[in-house]
Structures are given as structure tokens and as C-alpha cells.
matplotlib code that plots the C-alpha trace (Angstrom):
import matplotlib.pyplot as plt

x = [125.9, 123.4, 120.6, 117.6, 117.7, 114.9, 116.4, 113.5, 111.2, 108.0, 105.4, 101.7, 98.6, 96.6, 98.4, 97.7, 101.3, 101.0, 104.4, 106.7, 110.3, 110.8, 114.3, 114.5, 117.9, 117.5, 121.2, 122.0, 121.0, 117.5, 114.2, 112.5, 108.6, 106.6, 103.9, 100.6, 97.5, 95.5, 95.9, 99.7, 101.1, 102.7, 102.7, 103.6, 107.0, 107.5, 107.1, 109.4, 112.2, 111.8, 111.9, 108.4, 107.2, 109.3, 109.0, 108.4, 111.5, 114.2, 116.5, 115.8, 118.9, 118.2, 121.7, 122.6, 124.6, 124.8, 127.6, 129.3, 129.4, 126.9, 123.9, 121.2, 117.8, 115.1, 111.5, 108.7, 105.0, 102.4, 98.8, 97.9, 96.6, 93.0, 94.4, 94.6, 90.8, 88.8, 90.0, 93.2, 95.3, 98.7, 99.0, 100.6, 103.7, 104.5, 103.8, 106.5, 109.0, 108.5, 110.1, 113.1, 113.2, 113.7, 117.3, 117.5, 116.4, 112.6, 114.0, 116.0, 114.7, 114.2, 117.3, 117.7, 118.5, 115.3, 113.6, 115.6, 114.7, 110.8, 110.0, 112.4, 109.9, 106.9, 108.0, 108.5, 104.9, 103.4, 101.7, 104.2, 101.7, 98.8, 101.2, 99.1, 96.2, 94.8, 95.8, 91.9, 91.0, 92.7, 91.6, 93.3, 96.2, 97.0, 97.3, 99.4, 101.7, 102.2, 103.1, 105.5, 107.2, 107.7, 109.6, 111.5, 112.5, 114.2, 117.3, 116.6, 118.8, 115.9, 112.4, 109.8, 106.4, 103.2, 101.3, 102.0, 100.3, 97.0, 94.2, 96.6, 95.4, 97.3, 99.7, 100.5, 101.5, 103.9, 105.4, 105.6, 107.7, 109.8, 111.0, 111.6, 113.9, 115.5, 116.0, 117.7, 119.8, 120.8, 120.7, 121.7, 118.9, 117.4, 113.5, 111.3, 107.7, 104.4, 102.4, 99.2, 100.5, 103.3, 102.7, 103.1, 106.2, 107.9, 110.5, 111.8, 112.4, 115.2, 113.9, 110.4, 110.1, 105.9, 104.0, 101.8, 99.6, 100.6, 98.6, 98.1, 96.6, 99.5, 101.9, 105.1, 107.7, 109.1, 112.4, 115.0, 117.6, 117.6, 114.1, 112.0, 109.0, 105.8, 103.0, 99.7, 96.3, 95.0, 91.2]
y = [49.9, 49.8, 52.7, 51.6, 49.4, 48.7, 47.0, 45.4, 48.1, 48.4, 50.8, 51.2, 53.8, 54.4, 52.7, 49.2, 47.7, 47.2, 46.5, 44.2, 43.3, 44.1, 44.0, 45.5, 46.1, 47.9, 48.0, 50.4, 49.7, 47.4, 47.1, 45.8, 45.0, 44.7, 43.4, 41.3, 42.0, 45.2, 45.4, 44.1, 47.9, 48.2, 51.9, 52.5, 50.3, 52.6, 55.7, 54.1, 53.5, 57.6, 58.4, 60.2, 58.2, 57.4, 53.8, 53.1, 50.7, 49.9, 51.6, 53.2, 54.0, 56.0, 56.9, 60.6, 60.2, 58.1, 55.8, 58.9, 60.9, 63.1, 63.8, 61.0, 61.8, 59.8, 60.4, 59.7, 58.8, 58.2, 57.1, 60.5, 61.1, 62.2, 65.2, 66.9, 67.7, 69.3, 73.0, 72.5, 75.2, 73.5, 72.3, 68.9, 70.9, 73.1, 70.3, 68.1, 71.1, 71.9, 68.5, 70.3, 72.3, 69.7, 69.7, 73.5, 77.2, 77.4, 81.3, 80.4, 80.4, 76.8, 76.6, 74.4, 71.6, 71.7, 71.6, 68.8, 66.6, 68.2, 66.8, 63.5, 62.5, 63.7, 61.3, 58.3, 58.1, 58.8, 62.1, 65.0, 65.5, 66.4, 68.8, 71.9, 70.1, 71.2, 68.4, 68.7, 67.4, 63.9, 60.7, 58.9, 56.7, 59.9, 61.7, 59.0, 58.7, 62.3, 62.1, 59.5, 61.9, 64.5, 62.1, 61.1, 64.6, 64.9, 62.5, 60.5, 58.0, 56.1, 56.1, 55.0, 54.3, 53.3, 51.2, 53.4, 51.2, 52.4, 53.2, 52.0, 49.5, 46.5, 48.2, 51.1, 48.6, 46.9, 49.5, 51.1, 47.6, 48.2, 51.9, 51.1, 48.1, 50.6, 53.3, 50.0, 48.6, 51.6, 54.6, 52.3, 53.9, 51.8, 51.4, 50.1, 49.6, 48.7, 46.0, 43.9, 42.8, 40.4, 38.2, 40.6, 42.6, 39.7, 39.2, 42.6, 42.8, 42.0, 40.9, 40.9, 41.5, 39.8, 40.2, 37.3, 36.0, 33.8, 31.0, 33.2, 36.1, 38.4, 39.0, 37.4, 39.0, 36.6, 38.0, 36.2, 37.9, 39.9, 40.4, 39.6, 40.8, 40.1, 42.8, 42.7, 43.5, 46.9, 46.5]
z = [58.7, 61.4, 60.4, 63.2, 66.3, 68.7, 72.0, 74.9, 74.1, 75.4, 74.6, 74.9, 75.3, 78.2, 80.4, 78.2, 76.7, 73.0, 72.4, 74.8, 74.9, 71.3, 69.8, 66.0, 63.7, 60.1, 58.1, 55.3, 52.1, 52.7, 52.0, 54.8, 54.7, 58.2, 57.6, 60.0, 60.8, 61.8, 65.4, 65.5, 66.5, 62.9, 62.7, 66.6, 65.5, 62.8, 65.1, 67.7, 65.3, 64.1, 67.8, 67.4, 70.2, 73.8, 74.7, 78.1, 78.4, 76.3, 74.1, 70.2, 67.8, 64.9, 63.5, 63.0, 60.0, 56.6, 55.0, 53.9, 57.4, 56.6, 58.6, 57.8, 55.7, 56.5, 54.2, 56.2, 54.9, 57.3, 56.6, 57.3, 53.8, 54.7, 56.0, 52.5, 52.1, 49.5, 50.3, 50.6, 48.8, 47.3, 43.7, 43.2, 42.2, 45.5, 47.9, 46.4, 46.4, 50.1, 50.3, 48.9, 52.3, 54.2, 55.7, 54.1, 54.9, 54.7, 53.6, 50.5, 46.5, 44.9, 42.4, 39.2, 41.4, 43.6, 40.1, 38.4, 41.9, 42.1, 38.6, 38.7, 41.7, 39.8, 36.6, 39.4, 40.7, 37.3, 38.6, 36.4, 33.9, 36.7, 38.6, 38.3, 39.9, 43.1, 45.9, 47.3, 43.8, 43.8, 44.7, 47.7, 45.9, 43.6, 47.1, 48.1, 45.1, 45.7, 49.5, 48.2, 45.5, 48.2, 50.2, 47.0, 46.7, 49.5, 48.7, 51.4, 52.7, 54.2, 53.4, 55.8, 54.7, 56.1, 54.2, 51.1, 48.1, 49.8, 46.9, 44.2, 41.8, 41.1, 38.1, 40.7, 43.3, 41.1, 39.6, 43.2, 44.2, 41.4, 42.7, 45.7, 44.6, 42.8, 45.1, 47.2, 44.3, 42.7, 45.5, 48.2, 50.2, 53.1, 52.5, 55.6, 54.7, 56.5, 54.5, 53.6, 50.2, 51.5, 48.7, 46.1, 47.5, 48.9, 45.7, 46.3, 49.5, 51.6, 55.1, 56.1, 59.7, 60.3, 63.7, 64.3, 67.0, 69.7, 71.3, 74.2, 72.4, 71.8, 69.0, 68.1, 65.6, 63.1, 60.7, 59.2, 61.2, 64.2, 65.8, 68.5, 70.5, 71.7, 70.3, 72.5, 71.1, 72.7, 73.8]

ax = plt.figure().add_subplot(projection="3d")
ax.plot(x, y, z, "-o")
ax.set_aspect("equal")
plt.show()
């Protein structure tokens, strides 16, 4: 099943194209790396395919509903994990549960349920027994296990992550790998990742969609299926 397509898109900022002609499938049930160097508009591809940016040209599909008919959950972790400074209120605990909320009422009580998911994604990341901690108190990767348990909790039927083994030592990274293989195997969820660590990752994975220079200066997108593209470096 066809979860995320990208057809001739273009996009850019300012007026400067960062993305050209770019032509993207993701199918059910995959884990997907992106991966190439800084500059190669990873992260603007991953906000195209969620439709949280408008492309200039071209066409984005993000399916509305799953294998079963029901309407599709996508996780999403950004690299946004500086935002949780030293002040900020939530324990480890709540912040996952608001993941519970989701696709629900923001007005309803958390039920058994909620708390059997809340702690399963705790256990995953390795960050249960720290779950009355203060978020402002934890080091980057522990922030970003925990912005990765959140999106766990949510049952999601894809997961979208951006560069999510940031701050993790080598054990964490692995053992990272092996969830998401997992979550694909076992969960048939569709897992698309932003990557440095191809080398690492790469006997997990699926497909690896890479963006790479071209002679000329701009990007090319290598996959072994369906891609194509030419990413242009802004500046």
C-alpha cells in the first residue's frame, strides 16, 4: 500500500529552490532511511511528505487511512529537541501520555489503556525507571529517547523521524535500530528516518533513499526503487 508519494516537487525558501523535480514513493510496512549530507534539504523532504510545507510545484500524497480503513497515524519527531529547556514544567511521564491524546479528546481521563501504552514506550527507550524526572533535567539523547516514546505511544502506523539517534551513544543507537525493525516486522508500521549513521542502520532497513552531489553542484537522489530529484544547496 502506497502511504507517501512526492511527484516533480519543487520547493525552496526565499525565493532560492532547494528541492527540484523530486519524485518520492513510501509503501506500507518499511523502514526507509534518507540519509546525505548537511545541506541536501533532508528535513524539508520529510516536511513535504507530512504536508507541513506546500511545494511550489508538484504533487504530495499522504494517505488518509491505513491497511485496515482506518484513519492513518503518523508519529512525527523533529530535531526540535532544544525546545524543552531548563524550566520546563512536564515530568518524563505526562509528556509521553499527551501522546495518548493524539487522535482523542484532549477533555477525556487517561484509562488503563493509555497507561499500558504510556509505560510499554517508556520500557522501549530505556527511560521507565526515570519517569518522574523533570524533562528540563535531561541530557539531549534522553530528551530524544523520550520524544521518541511519545510518538511510540501513539500507535502509530507510521513514524517519521529526523535524525532521531541524535546524543545517543553507540549501544542506544543499536538498540534504537533494533525497535524500529521491530515496530516494521512485527507491527507492520512504516518507519521513515533521516540519517548520518548509514553504515550502522543499513542491515535494518528496507530502502535507503540517499541525496548526493552532482558534478554541477546540486543534489541527486539515489534509491533502489522509485526516486528521483535534484536537491540544490541553498546559499
Amino acid at each position: 500500500m502506497l502511504v507517501a508519494s512526492m511527484d516533480e516537487v519543487e520547493f525552496g525558501y526565499n525565493d532560492v529552490p532547494c528541492i527540484q523535480d523530486a519524485s518520492v514513493e513510501i509503501q506500507s510496512g518499511e523502514f526507509v532511511a534518507i540519509t546525505g549530507p548537511n545541506g541536501a534539504a533532508k528535513s524539508t523532504l520529510l516536511k513535504l511528505l507530512l504536508g507541513l510545507l506546500d511545494p511550489w510545484k508538484g504533487s504530495i500524497f499522504l494517505s488518509s487511512t491505513n491497511k485496515e480503513g482506518k484513519k492513518l497515524r503518523v508519529g512525527y519527531v523533529s530535531q526540535q529537541i532544544s525546545a524543552f529547556n531548563s524550566g520546563f514544567p512536564s515530568t518524563i511521564l505526562e509528556f509521553v501520555q499527551s501522546g495518548r491524546y493524539a487522535s482523542r479528546s484532549w477533555f477525556r481521563k487517561l484509562d488503563k489503556e493509555d497507561e499500558v501504552q504510556t509505560e510499554k514506550a517508556l520500557r522501549q527507550v530505556g527511560m521507565w525507571d526515570l519517569r518522574k524526572r523533570k524533562i528540563g533535567e535531561l541530557s539531549g539523547g534522553q530528551k530524544q529517547r523520550i520524544c521518541i516514546a511519545r510518538a511510540l505511544a501513539q500507535e502509530p502506523d507510521m513514524l517519521v523521524l529526523d535524525e532521531p539517534t541524535t546524543g545517543m551513544d553507540q549501544d542506544s543507537r543499536f538498540g534504537f535500530y533494533e525497535l524500529m525493525h521491530h515496530q516494521v516486522k512485527a507491527h507492520g508500521r512504516t518507519v521513515v528516518m533521516v540519517t548520518h549513521g548509514l553504515n550502522e542502520v543499513a542491515p535494518y532497513l528496507d530502502r535507503i533513499i540517499e541525496l548526493e552531489r552532482k558534478e554541477d553542484g546540486g543534489w541527486k537522489c539515489c534509491t533502489t526503487t522509485s526516486c528521483s530529484g535534484h536537491f540544490v544547496p541553498v546559499g
